[in-house]
N, C-alpha and C positions, 0 to 999 in steps of 0.2 A: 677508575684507576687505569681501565687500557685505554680510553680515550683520552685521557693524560699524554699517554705515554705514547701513541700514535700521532699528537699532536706537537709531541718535542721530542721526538727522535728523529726520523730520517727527513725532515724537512723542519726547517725552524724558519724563523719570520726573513731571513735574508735569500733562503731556500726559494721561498713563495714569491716575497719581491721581485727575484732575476726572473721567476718565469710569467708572474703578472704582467712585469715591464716588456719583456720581449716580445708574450701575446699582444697586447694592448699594441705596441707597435707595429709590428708586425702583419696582425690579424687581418681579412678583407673587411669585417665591419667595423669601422671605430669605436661602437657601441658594445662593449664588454659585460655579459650577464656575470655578475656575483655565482650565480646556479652552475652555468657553463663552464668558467674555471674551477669549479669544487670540483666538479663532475672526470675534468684529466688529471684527479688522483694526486694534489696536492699535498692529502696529508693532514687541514686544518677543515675545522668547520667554517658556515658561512661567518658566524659572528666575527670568528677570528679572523679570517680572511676580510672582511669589512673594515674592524680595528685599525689592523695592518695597512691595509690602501688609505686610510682616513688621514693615518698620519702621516704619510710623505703627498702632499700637497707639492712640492718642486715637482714631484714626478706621475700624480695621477690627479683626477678629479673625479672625488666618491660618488658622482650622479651625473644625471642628464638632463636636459631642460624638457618641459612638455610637452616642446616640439619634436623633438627629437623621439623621443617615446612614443608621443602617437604614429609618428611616422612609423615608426618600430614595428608596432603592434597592428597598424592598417596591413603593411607585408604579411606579416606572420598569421593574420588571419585568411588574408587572401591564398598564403601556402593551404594554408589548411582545409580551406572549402576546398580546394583542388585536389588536393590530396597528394601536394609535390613532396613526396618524400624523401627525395634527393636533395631539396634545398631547403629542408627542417635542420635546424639545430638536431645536433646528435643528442644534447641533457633533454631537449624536449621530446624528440622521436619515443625515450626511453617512459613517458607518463603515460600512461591509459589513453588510449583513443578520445572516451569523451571525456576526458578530462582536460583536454588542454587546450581547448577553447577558454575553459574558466582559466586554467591557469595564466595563459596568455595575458587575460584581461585584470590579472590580479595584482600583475607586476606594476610597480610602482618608481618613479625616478631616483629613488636610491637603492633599486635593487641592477642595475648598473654600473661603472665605471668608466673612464675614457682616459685615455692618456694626457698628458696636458700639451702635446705639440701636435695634437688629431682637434682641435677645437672642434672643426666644422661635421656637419651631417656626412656630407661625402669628403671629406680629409684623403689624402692620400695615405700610402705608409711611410713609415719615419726613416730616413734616410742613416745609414751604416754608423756616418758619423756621431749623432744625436744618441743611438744605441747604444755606442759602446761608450758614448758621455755617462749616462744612467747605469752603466753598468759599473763603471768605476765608481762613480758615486755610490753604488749599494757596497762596494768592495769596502770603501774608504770607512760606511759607518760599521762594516762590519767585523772592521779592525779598532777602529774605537769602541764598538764595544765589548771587543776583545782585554784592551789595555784596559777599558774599567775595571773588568774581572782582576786583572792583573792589578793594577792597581790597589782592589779592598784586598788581595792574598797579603802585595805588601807592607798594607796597613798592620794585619794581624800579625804579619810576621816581626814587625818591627819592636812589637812588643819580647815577642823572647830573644830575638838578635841582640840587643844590648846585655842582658838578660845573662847566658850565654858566653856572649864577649867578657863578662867580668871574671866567668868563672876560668874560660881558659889563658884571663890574662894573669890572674891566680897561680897556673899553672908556668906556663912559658914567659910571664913577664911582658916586657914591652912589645913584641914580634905579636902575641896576640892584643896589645893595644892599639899596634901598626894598622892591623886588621879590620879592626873593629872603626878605626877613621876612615880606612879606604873605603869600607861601603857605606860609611853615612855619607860618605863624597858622592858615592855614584849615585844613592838614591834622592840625592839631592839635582844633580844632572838631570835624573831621568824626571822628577817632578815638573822641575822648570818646563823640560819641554813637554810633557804631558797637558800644563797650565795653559802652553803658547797654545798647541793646537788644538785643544776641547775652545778657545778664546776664538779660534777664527773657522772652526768647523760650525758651532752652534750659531755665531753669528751670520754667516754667510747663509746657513739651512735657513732662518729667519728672514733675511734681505730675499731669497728664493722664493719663500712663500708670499711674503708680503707684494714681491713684482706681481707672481698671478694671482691676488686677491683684489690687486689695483684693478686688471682689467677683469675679473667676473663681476665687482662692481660699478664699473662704469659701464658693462654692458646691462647690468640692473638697474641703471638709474641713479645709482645707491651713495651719491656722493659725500654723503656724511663718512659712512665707511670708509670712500674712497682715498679722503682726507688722512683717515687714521691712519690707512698703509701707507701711505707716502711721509709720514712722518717718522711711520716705522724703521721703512727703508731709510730714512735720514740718517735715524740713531744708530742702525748696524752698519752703515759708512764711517758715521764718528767711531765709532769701535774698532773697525778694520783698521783706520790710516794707519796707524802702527806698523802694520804687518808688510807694507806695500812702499813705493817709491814716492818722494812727493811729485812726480812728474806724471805717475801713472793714476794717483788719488784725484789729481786737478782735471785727466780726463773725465775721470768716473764722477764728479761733479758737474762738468760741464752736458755729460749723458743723462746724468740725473733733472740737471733744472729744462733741459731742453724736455725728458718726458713730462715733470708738472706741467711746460705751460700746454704739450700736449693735450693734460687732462683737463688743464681750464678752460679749452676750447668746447670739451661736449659739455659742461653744465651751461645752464641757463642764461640764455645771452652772449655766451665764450663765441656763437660763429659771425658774430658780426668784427670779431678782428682779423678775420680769413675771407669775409666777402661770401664769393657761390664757390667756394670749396666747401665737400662732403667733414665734416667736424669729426666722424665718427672716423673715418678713411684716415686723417688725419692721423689720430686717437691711434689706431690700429698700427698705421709705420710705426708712428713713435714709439710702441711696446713693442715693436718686434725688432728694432734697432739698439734700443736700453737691454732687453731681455740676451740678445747673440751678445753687445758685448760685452755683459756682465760674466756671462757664459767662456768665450772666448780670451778677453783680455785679464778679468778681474781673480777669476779662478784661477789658471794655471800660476798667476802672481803667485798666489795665495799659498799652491799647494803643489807647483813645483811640474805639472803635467798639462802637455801642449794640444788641445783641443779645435778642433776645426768644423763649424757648425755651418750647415746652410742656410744663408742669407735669406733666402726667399723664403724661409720655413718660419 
């Protein structure tokens, strides 16, 4: 019961979010231990803290490659025979002397995280404006799931409101029947637009994950997958037009088939339509051009807020 309650009280999942997001960005290593953010008093346990990062994929990636990790882990042992205690993690400082050689060696690629705009081993830090993209976006789900709440109260409620209305139209006559129309009107209002935006919020999070699922499998190989998410992202484009200009949909089409034919340059055989161009270099512009302007142009459409991301990121 208090670990219940230390785990939804002063920090809830949006709590954790803002400050994952920030470290992760932020931080001198790209490489984010699961261990190490429990350890500055978050509030949730590791599992939870896992869950959490697992699901917002637009905004972290719940592991690291085995490159990466060894690399990790070749440092931290080199701290350690040395005995650099200045440049130990402060969660690891905190384990028993000989203990953290094993534990060192026990970590595993998903007991990690990284941000998704830190790809590389040595990634710089994430530039102000990219920051406070992420931070709006945790704002944004965190008002939606605000309005759900609100939402199922006016579900329950609508049950005694009519309920209610009858008796004090009983009473006063028509002035409580006036009443009784005026809020099925508003809650009629406020549905609609509840409908619009859970319709271009859920699909956009979708078209977000699906862009960095494209390139972790093209950097795997893995183009059977790769296929899938790009047909992904197709569907939650068809869903959007609605919401958008036909002038600004016929961009995000044209960004769109320009990044497939990017992908069908690294499968098999794709670099003999490029000649001695790098297919994969290739591969890489074309995600980081589709990625900014979905980011830049396709959002703020969307949702009314003017974002300004860096090119070269």
């Amino acid at each position: 019961m208090g670990k219940k309650k230390k785990e939804n009280g002063r920090n809830d999942s949006f709590d954790v979010l803002n400050a994952a997001w920030v470290i992760s960005c932020n931080d001198q290593n790209p490489m984010i231990s699961y261990e190490g953010l429990i350890d500055r008093n978050l509030g949730v346990s590791i599992s939870t803290l896992k869950e959490i990062i697992s699901q917002k994929r637009e905004l972290f990636r719940p592991y690291v490659s085995s490159k990466q990790l060894k690399s990790w882990r070749e440092k931290m042992l080199k701290l350690l025979n040395e005995d650099d205690e200045l440049n130990i993690p402060i969660w690891l400082k905190k384990i028993e002397v000989n203990k953290r050689i094993d534990k060192v060696n026990s970590l595993k690629n998903e007991d990690f995280f990284r941000c998704q705009f830190r790809i590389n081993k040595d990634a710089d830090t994430v530039p102000t404006e990219i920051i406070q993209w992420g931070l709006n976006h945790i704002e944004s789900m965190r008002v939606t799931a605000h309005d759900e709440r609100e939402r199922k109260y006016k579900k329950y409620s609508s049950v005694w409101i009519p309920f209610m209305s009858v008796i004090v139209g009983a009473i006063i006559g028509l002035s409580g029947f006036a009443i009784h129309l005026k809020t099925q009107d508003s809650q009629i209002q406020l549905k609609s637009y509840e409908i619009s935006f859970q319709a271009k919020y859920q699909n956009y999070t979708q078209l977000i994950k699906a862009i960095y699922l494209t390139a972790d499998y093209a950097y795997d190989n893995d183009f059977i997958r790769l296929d899938q998410n790009l047909e992904r992202i197709e569907i939650c484009l068809y869903n959007l037009e609605p919401f958008v200009s036909k002038k600004l949909i016929s961009d995000v089409w044209d960004n769109y088939w320009a990044y497939t034919n990017a992908c069908a340059l690294i499968k098999p055989g794709g670099n003999e339509l490029i000649g001695s161009e790098n297919p994969m270099e290739v591969f890489s512009e074309s995600f980081i051009t589709f990625r900014n302007y979905i980011n830049v142009s396709f959002f703020p459409a969307l949702f009314g807020q003017n974002l300004e991301l860096n090119n070269d990121q």
